[in-house]
PAZAVO-89884 format. One record per atom (N, C-alpha, C): residue in three letters; residue number from 1; x, y, z. Coordinates in pm, 1 decimal, padded with zeros to 6 digits. Last residue first. Layout:
<pts>
<pt residu="ALA" num="NUM" x="X" y="Y" z="Z"/>
...
</pts>
This chain:
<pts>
<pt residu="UNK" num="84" x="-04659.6" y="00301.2" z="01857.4"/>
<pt residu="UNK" num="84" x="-04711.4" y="00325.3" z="01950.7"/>
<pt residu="UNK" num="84" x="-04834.4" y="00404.7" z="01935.3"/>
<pt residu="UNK" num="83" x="-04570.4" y="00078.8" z="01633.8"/>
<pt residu="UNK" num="83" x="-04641.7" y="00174.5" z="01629.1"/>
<pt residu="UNK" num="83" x="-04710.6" y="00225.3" z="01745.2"/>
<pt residu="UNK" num="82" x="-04361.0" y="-00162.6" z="01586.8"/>
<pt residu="UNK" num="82" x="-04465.9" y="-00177.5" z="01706.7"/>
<pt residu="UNK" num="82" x="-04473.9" y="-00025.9" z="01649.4"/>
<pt residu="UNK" num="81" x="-04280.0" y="-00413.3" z="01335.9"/>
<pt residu="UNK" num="81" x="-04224.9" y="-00273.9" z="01395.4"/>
<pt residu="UNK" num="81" x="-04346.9" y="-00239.1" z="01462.0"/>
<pt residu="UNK" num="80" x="-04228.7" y="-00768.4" z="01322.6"/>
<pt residu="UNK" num="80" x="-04272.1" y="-00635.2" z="01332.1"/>
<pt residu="UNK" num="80" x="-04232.8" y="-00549.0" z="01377.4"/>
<pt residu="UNK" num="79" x="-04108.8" y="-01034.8" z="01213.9"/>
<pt residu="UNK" num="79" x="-04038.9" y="-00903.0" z="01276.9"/>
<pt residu="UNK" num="79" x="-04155.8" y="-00806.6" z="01252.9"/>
<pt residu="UNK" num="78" x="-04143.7" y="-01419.7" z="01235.7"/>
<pt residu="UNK" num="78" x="-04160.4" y="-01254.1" z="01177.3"/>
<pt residu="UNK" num="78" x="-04107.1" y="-01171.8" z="01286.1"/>
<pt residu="UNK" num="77" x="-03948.6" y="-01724.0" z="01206.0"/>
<pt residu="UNK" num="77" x="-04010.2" y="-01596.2" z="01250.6"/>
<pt residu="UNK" num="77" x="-04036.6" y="-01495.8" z="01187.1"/>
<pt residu="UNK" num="76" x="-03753.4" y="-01819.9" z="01035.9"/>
<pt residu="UNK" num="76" x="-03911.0" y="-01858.2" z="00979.0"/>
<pt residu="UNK" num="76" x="-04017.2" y="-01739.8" z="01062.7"/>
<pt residu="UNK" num="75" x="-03590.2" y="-01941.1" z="01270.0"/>
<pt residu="UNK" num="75" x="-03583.2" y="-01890.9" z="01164.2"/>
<pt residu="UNK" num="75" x="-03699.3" y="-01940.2" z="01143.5"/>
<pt residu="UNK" num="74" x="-03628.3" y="-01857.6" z="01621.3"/>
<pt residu="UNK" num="74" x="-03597.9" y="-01941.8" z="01547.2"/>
<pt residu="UNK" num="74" x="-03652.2" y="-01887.1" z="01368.5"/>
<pt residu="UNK" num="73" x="-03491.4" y="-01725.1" z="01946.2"/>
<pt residu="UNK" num="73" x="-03576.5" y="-01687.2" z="01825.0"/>
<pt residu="UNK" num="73" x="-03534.9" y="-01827.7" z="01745.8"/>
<pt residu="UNK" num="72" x="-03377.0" y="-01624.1" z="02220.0"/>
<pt residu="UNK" num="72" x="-03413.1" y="-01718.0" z="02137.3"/>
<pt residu="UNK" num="72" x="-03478.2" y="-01715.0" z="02035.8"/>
<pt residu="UNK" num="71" x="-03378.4" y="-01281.9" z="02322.0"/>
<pt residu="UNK" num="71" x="-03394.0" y="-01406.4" z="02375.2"/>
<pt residu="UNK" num="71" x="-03399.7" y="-01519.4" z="02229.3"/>
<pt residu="UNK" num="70" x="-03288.6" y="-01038.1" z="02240.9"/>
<pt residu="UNK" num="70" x="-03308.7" y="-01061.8" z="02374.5"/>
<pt residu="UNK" num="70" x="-03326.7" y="-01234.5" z="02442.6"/>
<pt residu="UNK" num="69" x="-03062.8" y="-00969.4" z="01972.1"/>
<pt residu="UNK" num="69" x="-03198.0" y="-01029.3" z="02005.6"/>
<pt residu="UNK" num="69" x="-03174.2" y="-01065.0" z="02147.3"/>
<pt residu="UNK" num="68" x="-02931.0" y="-00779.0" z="01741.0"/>
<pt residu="UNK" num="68" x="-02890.6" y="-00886.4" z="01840.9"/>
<pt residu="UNK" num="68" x="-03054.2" y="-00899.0" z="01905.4"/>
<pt residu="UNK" num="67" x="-02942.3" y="-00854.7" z="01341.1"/>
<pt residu="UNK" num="67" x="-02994.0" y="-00804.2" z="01472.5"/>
<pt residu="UNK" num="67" x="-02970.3" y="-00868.7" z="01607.9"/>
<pt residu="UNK" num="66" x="-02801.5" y="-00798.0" z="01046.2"/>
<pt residu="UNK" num="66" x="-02760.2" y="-00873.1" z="01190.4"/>
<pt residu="UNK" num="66" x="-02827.3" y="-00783.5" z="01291.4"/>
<pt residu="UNK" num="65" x="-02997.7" y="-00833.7" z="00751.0"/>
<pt residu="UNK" num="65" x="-02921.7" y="-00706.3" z="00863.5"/>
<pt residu="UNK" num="65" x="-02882.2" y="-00814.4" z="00941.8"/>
<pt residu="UNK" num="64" x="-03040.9" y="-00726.6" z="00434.4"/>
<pt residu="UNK" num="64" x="-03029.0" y="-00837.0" z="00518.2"/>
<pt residu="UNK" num="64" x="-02938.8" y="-00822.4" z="00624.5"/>
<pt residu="UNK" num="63" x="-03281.1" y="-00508.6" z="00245.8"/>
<pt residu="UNK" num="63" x="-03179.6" y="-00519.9" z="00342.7"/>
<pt residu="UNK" num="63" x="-03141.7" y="-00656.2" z="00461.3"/>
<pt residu="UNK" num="62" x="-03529.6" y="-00480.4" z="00190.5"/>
<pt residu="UNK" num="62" x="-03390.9" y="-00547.7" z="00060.1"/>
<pt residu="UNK" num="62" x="-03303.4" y="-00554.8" z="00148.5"/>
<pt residu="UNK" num="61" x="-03525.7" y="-00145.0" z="00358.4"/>
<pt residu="UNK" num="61" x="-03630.3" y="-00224.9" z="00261.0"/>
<pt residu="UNK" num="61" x="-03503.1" y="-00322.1" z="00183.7"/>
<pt residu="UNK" num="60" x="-03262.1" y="-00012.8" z="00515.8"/>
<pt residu="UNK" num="60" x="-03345.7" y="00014.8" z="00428.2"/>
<pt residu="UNK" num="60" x="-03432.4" y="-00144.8" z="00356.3"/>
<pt residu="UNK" num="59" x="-03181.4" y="00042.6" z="00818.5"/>
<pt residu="UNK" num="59" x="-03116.7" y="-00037.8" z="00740.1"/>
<pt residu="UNK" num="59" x="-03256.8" y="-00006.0" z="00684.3"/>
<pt residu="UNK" num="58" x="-02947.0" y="00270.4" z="01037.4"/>
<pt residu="UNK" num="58" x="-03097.1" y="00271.5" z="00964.9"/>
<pt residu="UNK" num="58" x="-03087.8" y="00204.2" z="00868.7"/>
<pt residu="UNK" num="57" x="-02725.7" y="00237.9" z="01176.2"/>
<pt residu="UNK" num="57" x="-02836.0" y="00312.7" z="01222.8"/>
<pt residu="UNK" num="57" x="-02950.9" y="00302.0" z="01175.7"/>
<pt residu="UNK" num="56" x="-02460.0" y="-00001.0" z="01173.1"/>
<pt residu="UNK" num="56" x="-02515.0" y="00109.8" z="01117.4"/>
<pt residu="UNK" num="56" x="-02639.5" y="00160.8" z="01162.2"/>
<pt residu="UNK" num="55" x="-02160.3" y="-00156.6" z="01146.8"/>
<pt residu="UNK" num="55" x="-02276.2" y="-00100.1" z="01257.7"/>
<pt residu="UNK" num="55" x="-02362.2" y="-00004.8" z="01161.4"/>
<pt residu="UNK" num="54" x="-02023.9" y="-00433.5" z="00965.5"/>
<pt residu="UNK" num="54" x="-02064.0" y="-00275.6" z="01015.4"/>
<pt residu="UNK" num="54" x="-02156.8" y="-00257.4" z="01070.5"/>
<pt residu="UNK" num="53" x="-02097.9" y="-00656.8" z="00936.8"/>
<pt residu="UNK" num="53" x="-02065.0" y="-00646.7" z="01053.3"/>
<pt residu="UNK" num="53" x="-02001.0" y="-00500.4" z="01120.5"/>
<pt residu="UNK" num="52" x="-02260.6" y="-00670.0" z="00725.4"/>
<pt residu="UNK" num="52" x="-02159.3" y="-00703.6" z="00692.2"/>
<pt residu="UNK" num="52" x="-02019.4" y="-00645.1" z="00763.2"/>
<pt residu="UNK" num="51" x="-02463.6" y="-00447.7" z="00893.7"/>
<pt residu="UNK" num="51" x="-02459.0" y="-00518.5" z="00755.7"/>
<pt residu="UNK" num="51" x="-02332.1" y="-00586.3" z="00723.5"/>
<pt residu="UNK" num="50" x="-02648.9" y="-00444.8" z="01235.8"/>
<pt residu="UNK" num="50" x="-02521.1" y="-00454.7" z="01120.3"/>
<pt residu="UNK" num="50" x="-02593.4" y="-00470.2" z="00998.6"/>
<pt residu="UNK" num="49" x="-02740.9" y="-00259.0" z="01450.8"/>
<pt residu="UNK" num="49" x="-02834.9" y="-00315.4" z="01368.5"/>
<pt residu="UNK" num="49" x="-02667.7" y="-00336.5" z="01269.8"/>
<pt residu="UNK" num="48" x="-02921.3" y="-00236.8" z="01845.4"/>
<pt residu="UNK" num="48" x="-02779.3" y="-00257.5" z="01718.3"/>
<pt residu="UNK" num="48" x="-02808.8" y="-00357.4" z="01580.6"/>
<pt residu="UNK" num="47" x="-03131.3" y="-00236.8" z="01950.3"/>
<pt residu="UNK" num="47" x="-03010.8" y="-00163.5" z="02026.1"/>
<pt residu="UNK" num="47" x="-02932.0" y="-00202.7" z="01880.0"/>
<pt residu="UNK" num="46" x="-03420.3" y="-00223.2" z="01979.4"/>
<pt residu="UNK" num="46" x="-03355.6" y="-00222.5" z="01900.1"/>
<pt residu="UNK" num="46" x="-03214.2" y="-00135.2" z="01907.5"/>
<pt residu="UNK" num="45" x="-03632.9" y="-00340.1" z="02226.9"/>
<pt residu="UNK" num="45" x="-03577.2" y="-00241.5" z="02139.0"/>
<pt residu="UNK" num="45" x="-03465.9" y="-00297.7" z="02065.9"/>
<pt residu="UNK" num="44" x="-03918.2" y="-00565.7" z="02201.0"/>
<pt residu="UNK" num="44" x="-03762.0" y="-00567.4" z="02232.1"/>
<pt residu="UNK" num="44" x="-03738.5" y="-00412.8" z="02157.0"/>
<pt residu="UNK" num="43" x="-04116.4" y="-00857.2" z="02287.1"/>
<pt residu="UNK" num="43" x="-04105.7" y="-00721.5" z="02231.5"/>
<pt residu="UNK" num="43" x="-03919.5" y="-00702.5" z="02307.0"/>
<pt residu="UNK" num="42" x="-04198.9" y="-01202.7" z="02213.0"/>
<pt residu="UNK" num="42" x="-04178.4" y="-01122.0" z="02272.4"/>
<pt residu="UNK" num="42" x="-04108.0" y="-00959.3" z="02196.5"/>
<pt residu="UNK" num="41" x="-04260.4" y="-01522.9" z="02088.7"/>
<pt residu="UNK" num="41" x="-04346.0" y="-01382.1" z="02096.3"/>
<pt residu="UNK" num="41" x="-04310.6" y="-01324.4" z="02241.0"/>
<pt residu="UNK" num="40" x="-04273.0" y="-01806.9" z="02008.3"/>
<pt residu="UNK" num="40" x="-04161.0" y="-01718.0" z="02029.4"/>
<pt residu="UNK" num="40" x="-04283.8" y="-01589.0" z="02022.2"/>
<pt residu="UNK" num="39" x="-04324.3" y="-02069.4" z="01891.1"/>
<pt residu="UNK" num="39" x="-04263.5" y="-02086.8" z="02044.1"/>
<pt residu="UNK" num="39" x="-04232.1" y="-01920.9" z="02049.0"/>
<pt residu="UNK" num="38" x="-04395.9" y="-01953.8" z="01626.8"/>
<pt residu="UNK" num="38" x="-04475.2" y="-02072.3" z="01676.5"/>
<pt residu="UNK" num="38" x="-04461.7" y="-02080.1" z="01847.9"/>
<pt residu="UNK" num="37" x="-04344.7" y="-01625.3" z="01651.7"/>
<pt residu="UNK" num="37" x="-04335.4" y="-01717.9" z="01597.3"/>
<pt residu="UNK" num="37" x="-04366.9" y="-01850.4" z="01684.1"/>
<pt residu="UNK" num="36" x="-04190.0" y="-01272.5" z="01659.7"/>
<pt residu="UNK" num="36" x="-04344.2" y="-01378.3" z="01667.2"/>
<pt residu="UNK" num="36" x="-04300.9" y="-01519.6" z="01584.3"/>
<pt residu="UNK" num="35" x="-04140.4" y="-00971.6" z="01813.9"/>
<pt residu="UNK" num="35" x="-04100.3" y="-01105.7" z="01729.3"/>
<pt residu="UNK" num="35" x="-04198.4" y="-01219.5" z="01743.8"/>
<pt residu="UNK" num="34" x="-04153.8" y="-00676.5" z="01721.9"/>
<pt residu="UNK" num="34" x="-04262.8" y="-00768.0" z="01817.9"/>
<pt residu="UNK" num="34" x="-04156.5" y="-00907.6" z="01756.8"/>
<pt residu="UNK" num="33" x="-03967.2" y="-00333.2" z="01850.8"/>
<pt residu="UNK" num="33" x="-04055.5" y="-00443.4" z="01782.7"/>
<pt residu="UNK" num="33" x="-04061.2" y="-00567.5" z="01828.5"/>
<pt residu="UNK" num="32" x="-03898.0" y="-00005.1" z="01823.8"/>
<pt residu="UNK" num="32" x="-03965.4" y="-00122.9" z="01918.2"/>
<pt residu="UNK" num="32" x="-04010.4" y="-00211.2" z="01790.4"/>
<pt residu="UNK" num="31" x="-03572.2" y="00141.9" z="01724.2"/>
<pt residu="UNK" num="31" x="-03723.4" y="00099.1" z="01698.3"/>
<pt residu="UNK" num="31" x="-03764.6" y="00005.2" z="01787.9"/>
<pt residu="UNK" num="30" x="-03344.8" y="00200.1" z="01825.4"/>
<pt residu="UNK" num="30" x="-03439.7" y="00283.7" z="01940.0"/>
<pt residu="UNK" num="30" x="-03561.3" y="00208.3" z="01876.5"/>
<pt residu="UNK" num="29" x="-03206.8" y="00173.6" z="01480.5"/>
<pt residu="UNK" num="29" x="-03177.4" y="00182.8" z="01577.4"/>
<pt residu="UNK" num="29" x="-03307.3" y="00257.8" z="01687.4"/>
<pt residu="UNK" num="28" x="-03500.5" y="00113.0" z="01221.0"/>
<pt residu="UNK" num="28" x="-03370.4" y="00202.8" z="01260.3"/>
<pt residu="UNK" num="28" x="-03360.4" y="00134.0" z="01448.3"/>
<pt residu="UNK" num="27" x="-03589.1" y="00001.5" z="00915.5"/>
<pt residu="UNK" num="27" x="-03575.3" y="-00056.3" z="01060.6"/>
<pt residu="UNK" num="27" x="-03473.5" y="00030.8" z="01150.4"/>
<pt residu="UNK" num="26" x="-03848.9" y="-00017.8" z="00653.1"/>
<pt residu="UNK" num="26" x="-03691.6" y="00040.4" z="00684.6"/>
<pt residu="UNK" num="26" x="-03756.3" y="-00002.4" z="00813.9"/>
<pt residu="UNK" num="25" x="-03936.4" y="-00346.5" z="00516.1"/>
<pt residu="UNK" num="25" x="-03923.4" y="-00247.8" z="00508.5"/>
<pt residu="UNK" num="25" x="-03800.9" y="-00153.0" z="00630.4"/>
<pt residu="UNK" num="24" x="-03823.3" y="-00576.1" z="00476.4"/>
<pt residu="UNK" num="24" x="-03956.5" y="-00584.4" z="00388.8"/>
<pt residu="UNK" num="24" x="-03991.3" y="-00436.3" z="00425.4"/>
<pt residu="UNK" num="23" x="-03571.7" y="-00811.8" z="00562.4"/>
<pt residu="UNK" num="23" x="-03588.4" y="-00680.6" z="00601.6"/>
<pt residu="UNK" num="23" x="-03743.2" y="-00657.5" z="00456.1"/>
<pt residu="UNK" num="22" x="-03413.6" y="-01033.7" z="00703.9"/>
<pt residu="UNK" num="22" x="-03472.1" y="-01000.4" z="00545.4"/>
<pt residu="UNK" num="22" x="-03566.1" y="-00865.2" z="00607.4"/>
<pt residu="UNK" num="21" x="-03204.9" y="-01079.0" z="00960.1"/>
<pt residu="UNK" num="21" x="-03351.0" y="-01055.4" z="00956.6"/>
<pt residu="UNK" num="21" x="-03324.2" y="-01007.1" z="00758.5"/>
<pt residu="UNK" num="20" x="-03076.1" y="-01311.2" z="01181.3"/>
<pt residu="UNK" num="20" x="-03079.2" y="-01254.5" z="01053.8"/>
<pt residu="UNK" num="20" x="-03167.0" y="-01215.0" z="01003.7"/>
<pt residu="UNK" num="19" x="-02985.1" y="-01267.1" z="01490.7"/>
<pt residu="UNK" num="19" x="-03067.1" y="-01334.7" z="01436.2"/>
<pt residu="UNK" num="19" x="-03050.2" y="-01235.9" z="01257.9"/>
<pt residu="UNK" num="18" x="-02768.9" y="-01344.7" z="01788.6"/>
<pt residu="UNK" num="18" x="-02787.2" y="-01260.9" z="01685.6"/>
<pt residu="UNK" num="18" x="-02866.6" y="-01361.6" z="01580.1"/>
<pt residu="UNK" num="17" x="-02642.6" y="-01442.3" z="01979.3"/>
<pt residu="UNK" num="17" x="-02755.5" y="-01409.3" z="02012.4"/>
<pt residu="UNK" num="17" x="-02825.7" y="-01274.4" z="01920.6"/>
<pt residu="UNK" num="16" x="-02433.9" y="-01656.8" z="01979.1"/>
<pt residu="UNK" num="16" x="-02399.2" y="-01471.3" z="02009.1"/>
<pt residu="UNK" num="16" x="-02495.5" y="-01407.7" z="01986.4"/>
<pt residu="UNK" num="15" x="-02563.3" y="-01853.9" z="01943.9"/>
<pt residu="UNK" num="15" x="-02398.1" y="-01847.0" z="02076.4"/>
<pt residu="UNK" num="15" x="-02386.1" y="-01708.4" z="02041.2"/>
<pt residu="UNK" num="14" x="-02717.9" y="-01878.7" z="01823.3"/>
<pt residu="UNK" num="14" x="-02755.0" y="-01916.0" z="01923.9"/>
<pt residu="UNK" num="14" x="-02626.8" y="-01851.5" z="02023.7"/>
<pt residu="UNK" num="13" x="-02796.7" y="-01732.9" z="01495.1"/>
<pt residu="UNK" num="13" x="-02693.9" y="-01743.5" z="01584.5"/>
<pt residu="UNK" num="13" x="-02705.4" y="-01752.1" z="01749.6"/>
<pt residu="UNK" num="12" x="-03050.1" y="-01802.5" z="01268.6"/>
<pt residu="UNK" num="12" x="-02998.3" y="-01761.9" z="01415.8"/>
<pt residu="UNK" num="12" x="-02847.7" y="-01789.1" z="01471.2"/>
<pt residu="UNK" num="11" x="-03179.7" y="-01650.6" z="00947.7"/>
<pt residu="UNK" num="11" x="-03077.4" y="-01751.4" z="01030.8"/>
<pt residu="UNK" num="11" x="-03063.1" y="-01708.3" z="01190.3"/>
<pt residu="UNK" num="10" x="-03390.7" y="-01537.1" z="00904.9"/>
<pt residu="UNK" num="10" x="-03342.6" y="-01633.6" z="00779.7"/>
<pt residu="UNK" num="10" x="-03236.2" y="-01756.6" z="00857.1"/>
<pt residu="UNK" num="9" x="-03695.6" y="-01370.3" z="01027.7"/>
<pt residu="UNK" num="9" x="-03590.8" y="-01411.0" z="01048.3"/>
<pt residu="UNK" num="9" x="-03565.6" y="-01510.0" z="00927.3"/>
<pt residu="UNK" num="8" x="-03856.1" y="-01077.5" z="00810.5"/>
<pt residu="UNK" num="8" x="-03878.3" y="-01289.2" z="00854.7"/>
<pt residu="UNK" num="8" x="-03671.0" y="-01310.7" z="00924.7"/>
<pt residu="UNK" num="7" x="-04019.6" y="-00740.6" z="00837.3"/>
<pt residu="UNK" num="7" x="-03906.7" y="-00887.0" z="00792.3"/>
<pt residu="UNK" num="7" x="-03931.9" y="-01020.9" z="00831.7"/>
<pt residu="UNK" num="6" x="-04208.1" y="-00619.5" z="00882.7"/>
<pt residu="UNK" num="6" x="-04116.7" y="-00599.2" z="00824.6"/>
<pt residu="UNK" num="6" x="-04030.4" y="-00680.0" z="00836.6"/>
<pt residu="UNK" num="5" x="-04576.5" y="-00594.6" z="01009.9"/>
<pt residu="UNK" num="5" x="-04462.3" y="-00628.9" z="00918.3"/>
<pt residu="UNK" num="5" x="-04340.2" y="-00609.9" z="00897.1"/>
<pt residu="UNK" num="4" x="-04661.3" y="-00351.6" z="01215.5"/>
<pt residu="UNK" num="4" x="-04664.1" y="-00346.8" z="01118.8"/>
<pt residu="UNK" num="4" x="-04504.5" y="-00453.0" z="01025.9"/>
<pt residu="UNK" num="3" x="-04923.0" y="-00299.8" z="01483.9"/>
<pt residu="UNK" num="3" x="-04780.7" y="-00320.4" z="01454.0"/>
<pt residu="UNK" num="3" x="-04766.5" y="-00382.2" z="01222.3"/>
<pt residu="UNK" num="2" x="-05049.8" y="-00067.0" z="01696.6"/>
<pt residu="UNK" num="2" x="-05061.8" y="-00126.5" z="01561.7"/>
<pt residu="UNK" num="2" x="-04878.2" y="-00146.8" z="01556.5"/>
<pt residu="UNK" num="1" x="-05211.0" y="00000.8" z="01994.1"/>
<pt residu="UNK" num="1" x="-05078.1" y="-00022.0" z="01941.3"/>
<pt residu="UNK" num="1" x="-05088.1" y="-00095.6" z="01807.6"/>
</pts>
């Protein structure tokens, strides 16, 4: 399984379990990925991806998205995309 880079969390939202991701490359809806960080490493699909609380399907490279998240995360985290 190779995983591959693509964003840093920037902000968390604890009470609606949404995390802000800087985006470093593209990220679509169904993608698997790894979250990682000092307290934090777990995998997750990718059920819903905003921009300015539109929904959208496929957020591009430069892109600062609202991702909902399975569990706790803290800013400064990374985002990989899992490569099966």
């Amino acid at each position: 399984m190779k995983e591959k880079l693509i964003g840093k969390i920037t902000h968390y939202y604890a009470k609606i379990g949404v995390a802000i991701v800087e985006l470093a490359a593209k990220l679509k809806v169904e993608d698997k990925i790894h979250l990682k960080g000092h307290e934090t490493d777990f995998e997750q699909l990718v059920s819903s991806i905003q921009i300015e609380h539109q929904n959208i399907n496929v957020a591009k490279k430069g892109d600062a998205i609202g991702l909902k998240v399975d569990q706790k995360i803290r800013e400064g985290d990374e985002v990989y995309l899992v490569k099966e």
